[in-house]
VONUGU-289332 format. One record per residue (C-alpha): residue number from 0; x, y, z. Coordinates in steps of 0.05 Angstrom, whole numbers, always signed. Layout:
REM VONUGU-289332
<vodo resi="NUM" u="X" v="Y" w="Z"/>
...
This chain:
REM VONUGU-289332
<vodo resi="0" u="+0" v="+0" w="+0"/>
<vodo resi="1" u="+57" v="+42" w="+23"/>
<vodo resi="2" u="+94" v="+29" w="-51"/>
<vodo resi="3" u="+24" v="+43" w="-85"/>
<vodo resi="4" u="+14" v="+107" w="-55"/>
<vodo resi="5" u="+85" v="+134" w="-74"/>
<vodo resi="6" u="+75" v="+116" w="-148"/>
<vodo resi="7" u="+15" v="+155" w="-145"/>
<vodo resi="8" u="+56" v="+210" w="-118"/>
<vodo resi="9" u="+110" v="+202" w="-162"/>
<vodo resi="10" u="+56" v="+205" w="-217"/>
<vodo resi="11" u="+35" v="+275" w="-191"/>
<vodo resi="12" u="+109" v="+304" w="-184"/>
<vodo resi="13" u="+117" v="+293" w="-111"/>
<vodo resi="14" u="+160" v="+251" w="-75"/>
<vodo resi="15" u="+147" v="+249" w="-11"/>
<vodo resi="16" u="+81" v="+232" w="+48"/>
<vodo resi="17" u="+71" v="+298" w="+69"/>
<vodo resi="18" u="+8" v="+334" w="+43"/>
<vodo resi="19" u="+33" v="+414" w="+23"/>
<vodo resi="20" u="-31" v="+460" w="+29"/>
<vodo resi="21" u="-62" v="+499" w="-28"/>
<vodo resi="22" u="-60" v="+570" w="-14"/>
<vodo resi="23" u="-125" v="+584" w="+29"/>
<vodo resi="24" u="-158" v="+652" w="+44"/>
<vodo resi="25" u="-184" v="+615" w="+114"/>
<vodo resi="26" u="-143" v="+633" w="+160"/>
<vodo resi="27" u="-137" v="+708" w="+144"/>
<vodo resi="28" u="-208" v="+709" w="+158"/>
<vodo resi="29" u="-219" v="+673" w="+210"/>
<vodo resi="30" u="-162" v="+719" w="+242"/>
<vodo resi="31" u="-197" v="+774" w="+215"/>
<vodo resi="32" u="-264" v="+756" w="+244"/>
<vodo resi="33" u="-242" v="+729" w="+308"/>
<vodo resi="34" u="-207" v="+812" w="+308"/>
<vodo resi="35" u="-281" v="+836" w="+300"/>
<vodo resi="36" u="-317" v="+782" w="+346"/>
<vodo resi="37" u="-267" v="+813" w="+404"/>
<vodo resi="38" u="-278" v="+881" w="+390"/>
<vodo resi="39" u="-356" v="+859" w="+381"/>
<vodo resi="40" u="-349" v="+830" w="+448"/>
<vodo resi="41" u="-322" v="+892" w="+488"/>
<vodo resi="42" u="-366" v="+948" w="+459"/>
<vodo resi="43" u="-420" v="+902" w="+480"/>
<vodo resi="44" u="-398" v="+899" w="+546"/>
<vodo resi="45" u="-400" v="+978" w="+546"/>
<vodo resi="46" u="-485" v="+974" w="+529"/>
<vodo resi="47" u="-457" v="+986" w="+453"/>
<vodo resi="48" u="-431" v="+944" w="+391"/>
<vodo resi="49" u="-477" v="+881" w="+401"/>
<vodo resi="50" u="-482" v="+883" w="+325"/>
<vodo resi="51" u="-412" v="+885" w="+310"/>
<vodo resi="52" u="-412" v="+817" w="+360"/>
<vodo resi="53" u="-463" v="+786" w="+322"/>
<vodo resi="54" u="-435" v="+801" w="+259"/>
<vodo resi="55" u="-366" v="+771" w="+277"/>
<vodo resi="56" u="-393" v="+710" w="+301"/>
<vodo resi="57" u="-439" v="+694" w="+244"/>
<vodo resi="58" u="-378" v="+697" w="+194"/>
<vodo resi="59" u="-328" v="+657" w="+249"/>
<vodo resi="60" u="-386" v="+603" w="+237"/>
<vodo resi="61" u="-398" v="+609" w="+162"/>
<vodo resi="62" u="-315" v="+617" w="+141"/>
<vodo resi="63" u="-290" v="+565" w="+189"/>
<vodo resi="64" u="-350" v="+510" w="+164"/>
<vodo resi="65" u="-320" v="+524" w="+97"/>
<vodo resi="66" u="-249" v="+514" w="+123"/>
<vodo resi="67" u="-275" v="+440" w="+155"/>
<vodo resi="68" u="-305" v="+427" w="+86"/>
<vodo resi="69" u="-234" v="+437" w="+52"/>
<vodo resi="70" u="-204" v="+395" w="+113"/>
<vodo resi="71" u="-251" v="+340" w="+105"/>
<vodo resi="72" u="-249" v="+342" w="+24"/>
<vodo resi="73" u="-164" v="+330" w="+24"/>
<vodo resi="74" u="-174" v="+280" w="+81"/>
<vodo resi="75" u="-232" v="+236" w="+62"/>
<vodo resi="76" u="-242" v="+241" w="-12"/>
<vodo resi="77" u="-169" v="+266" w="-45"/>
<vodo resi="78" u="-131" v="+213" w="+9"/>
<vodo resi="79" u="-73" v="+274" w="+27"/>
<vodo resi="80" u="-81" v="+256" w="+96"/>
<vodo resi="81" u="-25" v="+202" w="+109"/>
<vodo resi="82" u="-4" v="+168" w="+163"/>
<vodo resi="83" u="+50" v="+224" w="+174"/>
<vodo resi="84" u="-1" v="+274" w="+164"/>
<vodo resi="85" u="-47" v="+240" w="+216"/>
<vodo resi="86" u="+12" v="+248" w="+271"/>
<vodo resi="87" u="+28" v="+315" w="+257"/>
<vodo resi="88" u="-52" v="+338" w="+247"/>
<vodo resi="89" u="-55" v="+302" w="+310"/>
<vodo resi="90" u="+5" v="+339" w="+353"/>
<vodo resi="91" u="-21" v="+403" w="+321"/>
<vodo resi="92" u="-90" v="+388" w="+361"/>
<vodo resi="93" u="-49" v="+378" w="+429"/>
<vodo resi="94" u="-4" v="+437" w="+413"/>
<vodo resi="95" u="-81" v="+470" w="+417"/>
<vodo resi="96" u="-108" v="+442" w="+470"/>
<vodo resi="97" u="-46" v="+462" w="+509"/>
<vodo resi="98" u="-61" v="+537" w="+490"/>
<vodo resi="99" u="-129" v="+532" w="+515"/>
<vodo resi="100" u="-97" v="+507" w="+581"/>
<vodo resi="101" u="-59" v="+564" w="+588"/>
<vodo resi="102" u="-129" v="+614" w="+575"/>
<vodo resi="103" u="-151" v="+578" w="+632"/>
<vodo resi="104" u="-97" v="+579" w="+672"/>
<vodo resi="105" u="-92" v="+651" w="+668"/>
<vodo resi="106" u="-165" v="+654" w="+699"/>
<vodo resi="107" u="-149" v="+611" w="+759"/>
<vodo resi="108" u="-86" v="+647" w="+771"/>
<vodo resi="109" u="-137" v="+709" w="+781"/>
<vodo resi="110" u="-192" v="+662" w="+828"/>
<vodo resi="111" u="-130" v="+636" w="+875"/>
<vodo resi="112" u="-103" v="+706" w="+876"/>
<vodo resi="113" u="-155" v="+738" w="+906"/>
<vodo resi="114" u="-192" v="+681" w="+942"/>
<vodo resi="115" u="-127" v="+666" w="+977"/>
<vodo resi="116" u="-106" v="+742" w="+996"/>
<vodo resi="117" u="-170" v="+777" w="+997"/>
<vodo resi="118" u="-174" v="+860" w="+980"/>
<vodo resi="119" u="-178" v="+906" w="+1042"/>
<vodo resi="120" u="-231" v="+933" w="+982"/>
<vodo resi="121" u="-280" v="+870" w="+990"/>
<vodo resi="122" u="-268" v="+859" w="+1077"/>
<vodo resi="123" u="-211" v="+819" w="+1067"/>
<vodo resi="124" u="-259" v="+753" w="+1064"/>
<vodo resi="125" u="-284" v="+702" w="+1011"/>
<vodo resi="126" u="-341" v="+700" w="+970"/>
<vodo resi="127" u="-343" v="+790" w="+987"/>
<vodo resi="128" u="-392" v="+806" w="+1031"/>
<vodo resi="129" u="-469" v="+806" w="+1010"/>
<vodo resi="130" u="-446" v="+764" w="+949"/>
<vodo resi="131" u="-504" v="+704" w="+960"/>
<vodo resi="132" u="-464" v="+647" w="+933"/>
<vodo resi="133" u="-497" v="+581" w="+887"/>
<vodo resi="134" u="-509" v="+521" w="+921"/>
<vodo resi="135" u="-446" v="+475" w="+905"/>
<vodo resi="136" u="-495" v="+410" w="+912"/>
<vodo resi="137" u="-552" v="+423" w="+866"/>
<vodo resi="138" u="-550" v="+441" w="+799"/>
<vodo resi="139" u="-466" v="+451" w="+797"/>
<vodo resi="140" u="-471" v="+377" w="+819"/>
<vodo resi="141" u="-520" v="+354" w="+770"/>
<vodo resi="142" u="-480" v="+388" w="+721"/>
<vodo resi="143" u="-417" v="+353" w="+742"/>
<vodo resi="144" u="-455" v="+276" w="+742"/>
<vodo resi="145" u="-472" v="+294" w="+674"/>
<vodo resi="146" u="-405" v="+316" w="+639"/>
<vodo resi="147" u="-373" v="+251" w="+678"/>
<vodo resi="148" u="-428" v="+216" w="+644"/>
<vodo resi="149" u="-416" v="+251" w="+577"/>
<vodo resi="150" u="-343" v="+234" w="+584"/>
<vodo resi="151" u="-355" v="+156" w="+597"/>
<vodo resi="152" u="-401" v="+155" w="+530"/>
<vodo resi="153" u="-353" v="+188" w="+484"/>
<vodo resi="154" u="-296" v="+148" w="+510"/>
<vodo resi="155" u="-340" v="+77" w="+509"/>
<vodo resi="156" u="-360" v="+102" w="+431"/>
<vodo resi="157" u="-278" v="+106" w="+413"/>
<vodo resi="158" u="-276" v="+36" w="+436"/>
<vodo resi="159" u="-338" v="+20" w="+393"/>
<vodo resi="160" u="-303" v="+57" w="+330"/>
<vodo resi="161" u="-240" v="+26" w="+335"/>
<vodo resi="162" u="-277" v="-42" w="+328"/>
<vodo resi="163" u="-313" v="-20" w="+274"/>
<vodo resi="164" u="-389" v="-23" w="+306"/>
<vodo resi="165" u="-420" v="+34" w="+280"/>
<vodo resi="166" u="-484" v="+30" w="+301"/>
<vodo resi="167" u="-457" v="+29" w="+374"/>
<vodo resi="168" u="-418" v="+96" w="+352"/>
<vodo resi="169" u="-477" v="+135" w="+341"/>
<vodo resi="170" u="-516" v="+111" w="+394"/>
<vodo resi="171" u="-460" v="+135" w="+445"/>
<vodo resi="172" u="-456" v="+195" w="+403"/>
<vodo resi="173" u="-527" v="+224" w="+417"/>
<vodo resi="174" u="-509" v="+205" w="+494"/>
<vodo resi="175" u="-453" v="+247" w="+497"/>
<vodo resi="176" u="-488" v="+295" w="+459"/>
<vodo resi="177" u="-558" v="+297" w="+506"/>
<vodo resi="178" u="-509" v="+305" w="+568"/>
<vodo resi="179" u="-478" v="+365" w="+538"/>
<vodo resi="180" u="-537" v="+401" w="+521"/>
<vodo resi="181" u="-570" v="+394" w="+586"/>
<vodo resi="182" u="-504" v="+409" w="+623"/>
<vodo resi="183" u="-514" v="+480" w="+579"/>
<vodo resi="184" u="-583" v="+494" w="+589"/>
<vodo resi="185" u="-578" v="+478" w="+666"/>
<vodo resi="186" u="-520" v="+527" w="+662"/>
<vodo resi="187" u="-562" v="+577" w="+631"/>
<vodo resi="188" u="-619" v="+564" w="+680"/>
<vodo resi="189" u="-566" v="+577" w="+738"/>
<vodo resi="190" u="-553" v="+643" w="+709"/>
<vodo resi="191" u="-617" v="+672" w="+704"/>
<vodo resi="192" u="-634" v="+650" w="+782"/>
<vodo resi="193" u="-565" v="+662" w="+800"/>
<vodo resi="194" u="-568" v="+725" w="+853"/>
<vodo resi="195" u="-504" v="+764" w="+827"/>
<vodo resi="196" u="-487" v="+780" w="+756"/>
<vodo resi="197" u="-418" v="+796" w="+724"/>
<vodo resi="198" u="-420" v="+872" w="+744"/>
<vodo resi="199" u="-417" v="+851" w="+817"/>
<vodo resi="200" u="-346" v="+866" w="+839"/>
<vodo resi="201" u="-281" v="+808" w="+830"/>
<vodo resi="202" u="-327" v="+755" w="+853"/>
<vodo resi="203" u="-373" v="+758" w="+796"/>
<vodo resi="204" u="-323" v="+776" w="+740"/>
<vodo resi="205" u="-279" v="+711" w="+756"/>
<vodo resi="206" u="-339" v="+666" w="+768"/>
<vodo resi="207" u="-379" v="+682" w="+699"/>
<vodo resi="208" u="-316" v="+690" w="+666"/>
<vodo resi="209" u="-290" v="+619" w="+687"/>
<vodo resi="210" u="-360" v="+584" w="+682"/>
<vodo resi="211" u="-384" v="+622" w="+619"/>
<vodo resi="212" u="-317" v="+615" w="+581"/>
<vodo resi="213" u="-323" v="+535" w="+602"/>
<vodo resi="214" u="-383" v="+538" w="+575"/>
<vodo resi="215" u="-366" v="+576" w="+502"/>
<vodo resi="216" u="-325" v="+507" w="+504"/>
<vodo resi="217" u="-373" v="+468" w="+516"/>
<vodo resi="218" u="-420" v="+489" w="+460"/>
<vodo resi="219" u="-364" v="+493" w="+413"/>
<vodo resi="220" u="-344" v="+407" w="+435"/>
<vodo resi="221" u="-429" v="+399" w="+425"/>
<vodo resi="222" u="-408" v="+422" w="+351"/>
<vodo resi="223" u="-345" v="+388" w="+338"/>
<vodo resi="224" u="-383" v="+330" w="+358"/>
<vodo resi="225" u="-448" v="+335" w="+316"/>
<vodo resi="226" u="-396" v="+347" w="+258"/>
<vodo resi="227" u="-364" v="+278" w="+275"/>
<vodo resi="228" u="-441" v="+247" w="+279"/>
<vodo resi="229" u="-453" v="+263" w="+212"/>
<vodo resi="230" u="-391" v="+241" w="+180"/>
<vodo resi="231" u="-398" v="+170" w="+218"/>
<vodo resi="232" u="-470" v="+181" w="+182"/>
<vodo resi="233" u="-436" v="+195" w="+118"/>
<vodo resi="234" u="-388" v="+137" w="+123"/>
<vodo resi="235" u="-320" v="+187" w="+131"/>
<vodo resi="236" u="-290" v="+139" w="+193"/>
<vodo resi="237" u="-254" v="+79" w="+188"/>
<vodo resi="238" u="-226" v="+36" w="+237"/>
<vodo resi="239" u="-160" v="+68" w="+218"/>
<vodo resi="240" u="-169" v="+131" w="+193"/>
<vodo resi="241" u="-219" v="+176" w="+245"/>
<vodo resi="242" u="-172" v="+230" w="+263"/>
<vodo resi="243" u="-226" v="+275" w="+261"/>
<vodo resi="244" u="-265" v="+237" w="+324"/>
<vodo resi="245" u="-196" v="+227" w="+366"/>
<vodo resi="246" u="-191" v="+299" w="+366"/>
<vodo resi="247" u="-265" v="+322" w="+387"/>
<vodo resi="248" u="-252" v="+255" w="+443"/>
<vodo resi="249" u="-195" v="+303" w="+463"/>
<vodo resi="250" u="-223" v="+369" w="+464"/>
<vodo resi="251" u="-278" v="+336" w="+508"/>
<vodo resi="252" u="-242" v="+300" w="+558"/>
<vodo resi="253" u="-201" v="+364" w="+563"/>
<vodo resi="254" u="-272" v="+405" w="+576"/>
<vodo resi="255" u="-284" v="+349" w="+633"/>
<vodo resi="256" u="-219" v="+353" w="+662"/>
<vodo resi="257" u="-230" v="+434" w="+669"/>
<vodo resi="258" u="-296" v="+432" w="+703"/>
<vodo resi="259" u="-279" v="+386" w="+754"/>
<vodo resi="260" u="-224" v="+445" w="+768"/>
<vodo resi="261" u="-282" v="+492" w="+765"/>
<vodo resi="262" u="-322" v="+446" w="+813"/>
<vodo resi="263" u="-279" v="+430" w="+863"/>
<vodo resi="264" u="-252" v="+502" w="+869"/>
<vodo resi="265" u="-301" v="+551" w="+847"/>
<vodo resi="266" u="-360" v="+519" w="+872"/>
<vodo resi="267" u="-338" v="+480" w="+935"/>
<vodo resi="268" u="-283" v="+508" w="+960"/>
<vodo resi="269" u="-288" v="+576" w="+948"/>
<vodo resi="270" u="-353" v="+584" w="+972"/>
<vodo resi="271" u="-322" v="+547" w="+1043"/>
């Protein structure tokens, strides 16, 4: 296969596995757009801009669907994406995930900094004073069974792809998928009851800026998901070849691992 696949190469002028992208306009844009989301984001935040948000987001959506279609088309139907493409599409991922890390470190650094040495500004205690903290073992706690749960189903439907059982795939799928919509309409739910809002002084800037930024990831792992759904629909996967999948199993494990972080430490022991 190996000695098929470099004659077909040789037959196109190139001698070697890796796959060389075709100029694309994608990225620019989605820089570009991601420039205007931002700048969207913070006159909205000022009572002004919220089209300028919109606007940004709506083309993010539409430019980088079109850059997944180009992704999918040299992966699944041109075969560019080699075994030494795999590995490196596949350390690219991590090199991402990593990066998000760090956003999130940045925003517990910020939590443990003033949880731990409290503001003369705020009464030198945590939660601030009159701040009427959410109930650690109600809905934070049936949001936390339900990403566990989430987490078992997309890992048991790796095991089920790996052996080739379909079926079983897309069953665990729409599992993983429920969980993670009701973990983000209970979140919203909590927000609306929720007694402080993000104007309310350091407490309520770290704690919707850690849960609500958790939760932009977890509607953007609900997508990468669906995608994967329908391309196991379309027949895209193999045993083999579903780098696609390992790397939305990733991003989700990685949205897991962050809210037990957020559990443990927003919820429960910050609000000791």
């Amino acid at each position: 296969m190996k000695n098929l696949y470099y004659l077909y190469m040789k037959n196109l002028g190139q001698r070697h596995y890796y796959h060389m992208v075709t100029p694309s306009p994608w990225p620019f844009l989605t820089a570009f757009n991601l420039f205007v989301l931002i700048i969207g984001a913070i006159s909205y935040m000022h009572y002004y801009g919220g089209y300028l948000f919109f606007y940004g987001l709506l083309n993010l959506i539409f430019i980088i669907s079109l850059w997944v279609r180009d992704v999918i088309r040299e992966g699944t139907y041109e075969g560019m994406h080699t075994k030494i493409v795999q590995k490196n599409l596949k350390f690219g991922f991590i090199l991402f995930i990593i990066s998000e890390i760090m956003f999130f470190f940045g925003f517990f650094w910020a939590f443990f900094h003033c949880s731990l040495s409290p503001a003369i500004e705020i009464g030198c205690i945590w939660p601030p004073y009159n701040i009427s903290v959410i109930n650690p073992y109600k809905l934070p706690l049936l949001n936390t069974i339900l990403l566990l749960l989430s987490g078992l189903y997309i890992t048991i439907c790796h095991i089920y792809m790996r052996l080739g059982m379909f079926e079983m795939v897309i069953q665990n799928f729409i599992k993983t998928l429920m969980c993670g919509f009701f973990f983000t309409f209970i979140q919203l739910y909590e927000y609306i009851n929720a007694q402080f809002s993000i104007a309310d002084g350091i407490y309520g800037s770290i704690f919707y800026m850690l849960t609500g930024f958790h939760g932009m990831h977890v509607l953007a792992g609900s997508i990468f998901i669906i995608i994967c759904l329908i391309r196991t629909l379309l027949g895209h996967f193999s045993i083999v070849h579903h780098v696609g999948f390992e790397c939305s199993v990733w991003y989700w494990h990685f949205v897991d691992i962050v809210w037990l972080f957020l559990y443990l430490f927003v919820y429960l022991w910050g609000n000791l």
